[in-house]
Residue, then its C-alpha position, 0 to 999 in steps of 0.5 A: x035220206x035219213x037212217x035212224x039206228x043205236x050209235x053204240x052200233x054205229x060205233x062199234x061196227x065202224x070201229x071194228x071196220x077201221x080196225x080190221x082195215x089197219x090190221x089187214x091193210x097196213x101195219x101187220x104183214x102177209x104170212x106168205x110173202x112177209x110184207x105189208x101191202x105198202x111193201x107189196x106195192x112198191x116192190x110190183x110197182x118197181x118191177x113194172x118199171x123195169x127198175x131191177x137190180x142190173x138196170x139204172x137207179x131210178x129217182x125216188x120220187x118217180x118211184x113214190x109217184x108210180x105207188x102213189x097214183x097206182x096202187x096206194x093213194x095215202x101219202x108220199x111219205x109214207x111210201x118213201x119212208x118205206x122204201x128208205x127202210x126196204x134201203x137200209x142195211x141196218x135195218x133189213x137183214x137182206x135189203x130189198x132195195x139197192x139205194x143210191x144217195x143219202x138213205x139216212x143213218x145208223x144214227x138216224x139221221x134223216x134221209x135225204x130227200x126222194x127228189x135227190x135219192x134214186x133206187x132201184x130193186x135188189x137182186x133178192x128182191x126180184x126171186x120175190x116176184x118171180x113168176x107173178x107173170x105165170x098166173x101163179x098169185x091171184x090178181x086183185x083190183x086196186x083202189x079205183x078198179x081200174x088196175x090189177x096187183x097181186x093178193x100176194x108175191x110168188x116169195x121164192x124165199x121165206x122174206x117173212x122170217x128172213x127180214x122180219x116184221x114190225x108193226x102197231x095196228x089197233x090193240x095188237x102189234x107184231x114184231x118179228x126178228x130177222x133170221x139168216x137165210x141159210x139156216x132157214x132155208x136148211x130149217x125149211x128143207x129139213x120140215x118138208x122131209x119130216x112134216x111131223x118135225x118138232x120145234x126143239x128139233x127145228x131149232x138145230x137148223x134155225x138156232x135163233x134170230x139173226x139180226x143185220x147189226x150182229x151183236x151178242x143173244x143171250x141164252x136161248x130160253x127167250x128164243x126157245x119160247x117165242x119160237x113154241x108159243x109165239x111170243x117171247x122176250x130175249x136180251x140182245x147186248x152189243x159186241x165189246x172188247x178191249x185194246x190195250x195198247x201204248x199205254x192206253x186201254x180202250x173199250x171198243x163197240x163193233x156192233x150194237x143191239x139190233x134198232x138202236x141208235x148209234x148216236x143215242x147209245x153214244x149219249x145215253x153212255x155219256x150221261x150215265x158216267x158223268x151221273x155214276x162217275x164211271x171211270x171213263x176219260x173219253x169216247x169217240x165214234x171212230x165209225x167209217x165205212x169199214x163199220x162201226x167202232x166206239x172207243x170208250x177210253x179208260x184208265x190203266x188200272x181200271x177194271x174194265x169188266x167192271x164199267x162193260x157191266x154198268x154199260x150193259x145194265x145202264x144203257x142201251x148197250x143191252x136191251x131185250x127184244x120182246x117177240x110177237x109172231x102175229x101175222x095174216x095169214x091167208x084167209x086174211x085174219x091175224x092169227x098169232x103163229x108159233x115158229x112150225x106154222x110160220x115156216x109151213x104156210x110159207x112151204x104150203x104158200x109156194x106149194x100152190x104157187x109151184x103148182x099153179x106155174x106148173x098148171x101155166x106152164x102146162x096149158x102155155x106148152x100144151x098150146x105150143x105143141x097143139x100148133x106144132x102137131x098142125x104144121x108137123x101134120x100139114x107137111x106131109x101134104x103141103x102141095x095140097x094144102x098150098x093148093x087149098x089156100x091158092x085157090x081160096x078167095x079170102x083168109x077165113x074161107x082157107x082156114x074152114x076149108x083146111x078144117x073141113x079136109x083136113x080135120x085140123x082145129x081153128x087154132x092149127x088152120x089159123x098157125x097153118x095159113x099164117x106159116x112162112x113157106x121158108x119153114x117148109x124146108x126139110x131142116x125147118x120140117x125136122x126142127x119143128x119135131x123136135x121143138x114138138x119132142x121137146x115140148x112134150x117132155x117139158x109137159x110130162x114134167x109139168x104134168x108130174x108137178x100137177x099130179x105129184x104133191x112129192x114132185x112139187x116138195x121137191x121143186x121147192x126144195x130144189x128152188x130153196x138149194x138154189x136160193x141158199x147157194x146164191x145168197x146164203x152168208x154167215x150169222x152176224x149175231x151170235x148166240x151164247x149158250x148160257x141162260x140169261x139167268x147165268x149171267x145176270x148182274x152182281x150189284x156189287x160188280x157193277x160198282x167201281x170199288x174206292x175208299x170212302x169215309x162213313x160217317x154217324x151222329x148221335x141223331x143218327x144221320x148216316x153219310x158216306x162220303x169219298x176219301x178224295x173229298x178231304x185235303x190234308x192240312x198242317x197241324x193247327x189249321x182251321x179245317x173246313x165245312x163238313x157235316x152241315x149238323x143241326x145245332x143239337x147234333x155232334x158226329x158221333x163215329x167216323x170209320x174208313x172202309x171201301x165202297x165193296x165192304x159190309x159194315x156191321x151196326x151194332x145198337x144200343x140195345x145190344x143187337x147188331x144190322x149189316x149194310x152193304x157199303x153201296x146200299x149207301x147214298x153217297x154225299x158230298x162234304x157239306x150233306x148232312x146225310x140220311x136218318x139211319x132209319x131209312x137203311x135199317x129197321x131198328x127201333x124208334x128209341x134204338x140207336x147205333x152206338x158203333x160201326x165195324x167194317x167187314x169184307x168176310x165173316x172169319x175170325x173173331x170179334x172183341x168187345x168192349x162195353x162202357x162198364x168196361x167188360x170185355x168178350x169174344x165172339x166168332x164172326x160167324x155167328x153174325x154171318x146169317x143177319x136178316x133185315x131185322x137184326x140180330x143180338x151181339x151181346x147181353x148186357x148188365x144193367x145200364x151198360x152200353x157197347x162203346x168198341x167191337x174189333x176184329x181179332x187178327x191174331x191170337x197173340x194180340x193184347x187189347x188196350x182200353x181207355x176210359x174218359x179220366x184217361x186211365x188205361x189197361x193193356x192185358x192179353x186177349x187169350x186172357x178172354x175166353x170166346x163166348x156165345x152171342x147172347x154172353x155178357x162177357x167178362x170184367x176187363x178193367x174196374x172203373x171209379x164211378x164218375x168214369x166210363x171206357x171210351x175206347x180200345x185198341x188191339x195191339x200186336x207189339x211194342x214198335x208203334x205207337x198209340x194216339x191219344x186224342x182229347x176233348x179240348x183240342x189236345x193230342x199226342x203220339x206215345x210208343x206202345x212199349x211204355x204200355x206195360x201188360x197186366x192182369x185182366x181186371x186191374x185199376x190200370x195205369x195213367x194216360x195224361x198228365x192234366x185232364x182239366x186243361x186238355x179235356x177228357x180223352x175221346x179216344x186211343x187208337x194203335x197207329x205207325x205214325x205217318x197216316x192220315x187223321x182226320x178230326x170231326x168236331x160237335x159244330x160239324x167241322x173237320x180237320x184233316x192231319x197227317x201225324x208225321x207233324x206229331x212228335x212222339x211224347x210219354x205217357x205221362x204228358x197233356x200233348x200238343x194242340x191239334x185244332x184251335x176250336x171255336x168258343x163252345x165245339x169240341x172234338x166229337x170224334x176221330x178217325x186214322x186213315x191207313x194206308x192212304x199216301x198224303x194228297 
């Protein structure tokens, strides 16, 4: 037989069969009982085999067998799957099954297996299937109609919220945390006294989720959502503290987020600090069956809120759990639920199946005393009745007669004819009116439930007391009180603080390199590789810093950029680093001309200019720089910015250098404090072949003053043969031979015992300390600092303070 029809028809109406056959049938679970058929099935199954909790473990495989062949033919697998995860108590909040054997790992590691694992169901398991036998659920054929399992589960407690729910079905998924029972079920009592109850007032009782794995729930803005909308995101973060002992200071991890591998964490936390260079020296799983500990060891003097921070952004020691409270409900459609109606279609689920027990119960004692009414009424004329059935010809002749003289129905003539003559005694005739008694006031009970919608809430409150008492336990996640938004990460906490070297040429390659990159050498060494520069290229400035400061850029253009220090990629020594472009929006003919390091924005700065003026400015008014820049100074004509400088103090003075190696030195107070866009003041006068090439501020007369030249040359010279003068002179001679040393690439203050570090024009560096510098006059060439290749000289140089030899 052929069928003609459209097959986007065809399509579309198979498609919507399938879907809705893995939606209701598979991967989304009952709002009733909270679980998915395959779940159902094997609990039944379970149960049927007797396999409850004070009983021998059964084998698994018998177990898959009994689901399989009964009620769910799709697969061994999945059904053993299945009960490994009901097994896990990791995974479950309240495990439905007692697993006995190897059920896999918090690591997940594979189970063993069903051929070599046993189970058997738990002690909570067995309140969801209490009462299936009382007609309470209703009972449907399964996949070949030749058995009965239940729609549903009778679900003494609320398994749905309790142990929560994931599933993927066709365009929509579901994945429900668990809560701890105890605060469900006084969330549950609380709702059946005031149905009207509002889900802000619920969450007093079930503040949030409670996962088995513990951790730390951050805020309650995610939960508030999930729990009034249905859906809803929240961060779960591992629980962490630090040990220090025996000289040793160790993080350790006692709980992890909530589905999350122990053994991943382990390696993601590896990989993250050999690729950030965290500080870490060691991590070990030192987990037993006592549970779970991670031992991240770290040094002494490293601020460990610094590396917990990096761990929870960077790894999965935090992670966000994102809610979607979709379930079937019972007229067997996905329906997206708020927190209320999830909780009421479980109090409304074991409303009927209280009822409905209470209706078994009545009809099953109704029966009872029908019978006892007969034999209580057969009694009082026994010898007639005896008489009666004696004289009988068959059983069935007894029974009519006893029904047509007696006016008994079948069912009574039928317990009479079968009574013992032993029950005839007066203690038996006295106990069958109290069994009869008894009877009728379990039947007056039942009859309330039947009649009382109040009667039966209060069953079922009664029930969930019981429920709570017996298996109620403390919250292992804790929630903090604090919004996420409170606790979001600072980029530059997250950032291990450490001296670094910038570095900038003239074609503007900005690079930043660690300090532990350089070793110190003697005076007169070679140096090593450093800027891997193209041949037209020189390094232009070089400044000491520390990865949490700013550094301020200020332009030829008179404008200046600010960078935070961590915004910079970090090269190695040989790297030629990136275009400063690509950090700073600048102009396509603006160049930086000279960097500054910050860590505040109080004081002031002083800056000196190539035509050698000098100002003052506030460092506040730098404080507002936007992406764009902002002026730091005017300029007159041709002039460029060669120096800008912090001012410690008041009663500094400023020494400026110039390139034919004069020099002035005149009291900073002689400057006045200027505006941003003010050109400043004449600071020294210049020939017209000369040009400043740097300053210097000073604070007195005990150091010393490094000059450096062009050739090679270098010498130390105590400040005190630096006399001050008037601002605005010719200044005075620092060198005694210019032609033969170079022109001078720069004074600098110093103490005497710090680090230089020398950048040539071809890229090499040269790494000095200057206690190998004896001090010299003013008036000398200097000592030979660096032999130079034929064509390179010294583009730059940089004093280390405060560093120790290394």
């Amino acid at each position: 037989m052929e069928i003609y029809r459209p097959i986007e028809e065809e399509l579309k109406e198979s498609y919507l069969s399938y879907s809705m056959s893995v939606i209701i049938g598979r991967a989304i679970p009952d709002v009733r009982d909270g679980l998915k058929p395959v779940q159902r099935r094997i609990l039944y199954s379970m149960y049927e085999l007797g396999v409850t909790h004070n009983k021998p473990f059964k084998k698994s495989a018998r177990i898959v067998g009994e689901v399989m062949g009964k009620y769910h033919p799709h697969g061994d697998a999945a059904i053993y799957d299945t009960i490994v995860r009901m097994a896990q108590d990791w995974t479950m909040r309240y495990k439905l099954i007692d697993g006995q054997g190897n059920f896999g790992s918090i690591d997940r590691d594979p189970p063993a297996a069903m051929r070599y694992t046993e189970a058997r169901l738990a002690k909570i398991a067995e309140e969801l299937l209490e009462d299936i036998d009382k007609e309470t659920v209703n009972m449907t054929d399964n996949f070949d109609g030749s058995l009965k399992e239940p729609e549903v589960l009778p679900s003494k407690f609320p398994n749905l919220l309790a142990n929560g729910s994931t599933g993927i079905a066709v365009g929509m998924t579901t994945n429900i945390p668990p809560h701890n029972i105890t605060e469900l079920v006084n969330g549950l009592i609380a709702l059946i006294k005031n149905p009207e109850i509002s889900i802000e007032e619920l969450m007093n009782f079930i503040p949030g989720p409670d996962f088995p794995t513990g951790g730390e729930i951050i805020g309650k803005s995610g939960i508030r959502e999930m729990y009034t909308t249905g859906k809803g995101s929240f961060t779960i973060r591992g629980k962490v503290h630090v040990e220090e002992k025996k000289k040793k200071k160790n993080i350790v991890i006692t709980e992890i987020p909530f589905n999350i591998s122990k053994a991943d964490l382990i390696k993601k936390i590896v990989e993250y600090a050999e690729k950030s260079s965290l500080p870490i020296k060691d991590i070990r799983d030192e987990s037993d069956k006592e549970g779970l500990r991670i031992v991240i060891e770290i040094p002494n003097d490293t601020n460990e809120e610094i590396i917990i921070n990096n761990l929870y952004k960077h790894t999965q020691l935090q992670s966000s759990f994102h809610s979607q409270l979709l379930v079937i409900d019972k007229e067997k459609k996905p329906v997206l639920m708020n927190l209320k109606e999830l909780m009421w279609a479980f109090v409304e689920h074991r409303f009927e199946v209280v009822r409905r027990r209470a209706q078994y119960y009545y009809k099953q004692y109704s029966k009872k005393a029908h019978i006892l009414e007969g034999l209580i009424k057969a009694s009082r004329s026994i010898d007639t009745i005896i008489s009666v059935i004696r004289n009988s010809e068959d059983q069935n002749s007894a029974i009519h007669e006893l029904i047509d003289m007696f006016n008994f129905t079948e069912t009574q003539a039928k317990a009479i004819v079968d009574l013992r003559l032993g029950r005839l005694t007066k203690l038996e005739i006295s106990k069958l009116i109290d069994d009869y008694n008894d009877l009728v006031n379990k039947m007056k009970v039942e009859k309330e439930l039947i009649e009382n919608d109040q009667k039966v809430y209060e069953k079922i409150i009664e029930e969930l007391e019981a429920i709570k008492s017996e298996y109620g336990d403390s919250r292992k996640s804790i929630i903090l009180d604090h919004e996420e938004r409170k606790i979001e990460f600072n980029e530059l906490e997250l950032i291990p603080d450490k001296e670094v070297v910038l570095s900038l040429t003239k074609k503007g390659y900005l690079k930043m390199m660690s300090l532990d990159t350089f070793k110190t050498q003697r005076r007169g060494g070679k140096g090593v590789t450093g800027s891997n520069l193209m041949d037209d290229d020189a390094i232009m400035e070089i400044i000491y810093t520390h990865l949490h400061g700013k550094t301020l850029f200020f332009t030829s253009y008179g404008k200046v950029y600010i960078l935070n220090n961590y915004q910079i990629e970090e090269n190695s020594r040989t790297s030629r680093g990136r275009q400063i472009a690509k950090y700073l929006n600048i102009g396509q003919d603006e160049k930086i001309l000279t960097m500054l390091s910050v860590d505040n924005f109080e004081g002031e700065l002083f800056f000196v200019t190539k035509n050698g003026k000098a100002k003052r400015t506030s460092l506040k008014e730098f404080e507002n720089i936007n992406s764009r820049g902002m002026k730091a100074i005017t300029f007159d004509g041709d002039d460029l910015l060669v120096s800008v400088q912090k001012i410690d103090n008041p009663d500094q003075t400023i020494l400026i250098a110039t390139k034919n190696g004069l020099c002035i030195r005149f009291p900073i107070s002689e400057v006045r404090t200027m505006g941003r866009n003010a050109m400043g003041v004449i600071g020294i006068r210049l020939s017209n072949d000369d040009a400043v090439v740097s300053s210097s501020l000073l604070m007195d007369d005990e150091h010393y003053l490094l000059t450096v030249t062009s050739k090679g040359y270098g010498k130390l010279t105590e400040t005190s043969q630096y006399r001050i003068q008037k601002r605005g002179g010719l200044g005075i001679k620092n060198i005694s031979d210019i032609s033969k040393a170079g022109h001078i690439v720069g004074v600098t203050h110093v103490l005497g015992n710090e680090n230089m570090m020398i950048f040539t024009k071809n890229g090499m560096t040269l790494k000095i300390n200057l206690d190998s510098l004896r001090p010299l006059g003013r008036v000398t060439k200097g000592v030979k600092l660096v032999n130079l290749s034929e064509g390179d000289e010294i583009a730059d140089f940089a004093v280390i303070r405060g560093e120790d030899d290394v």
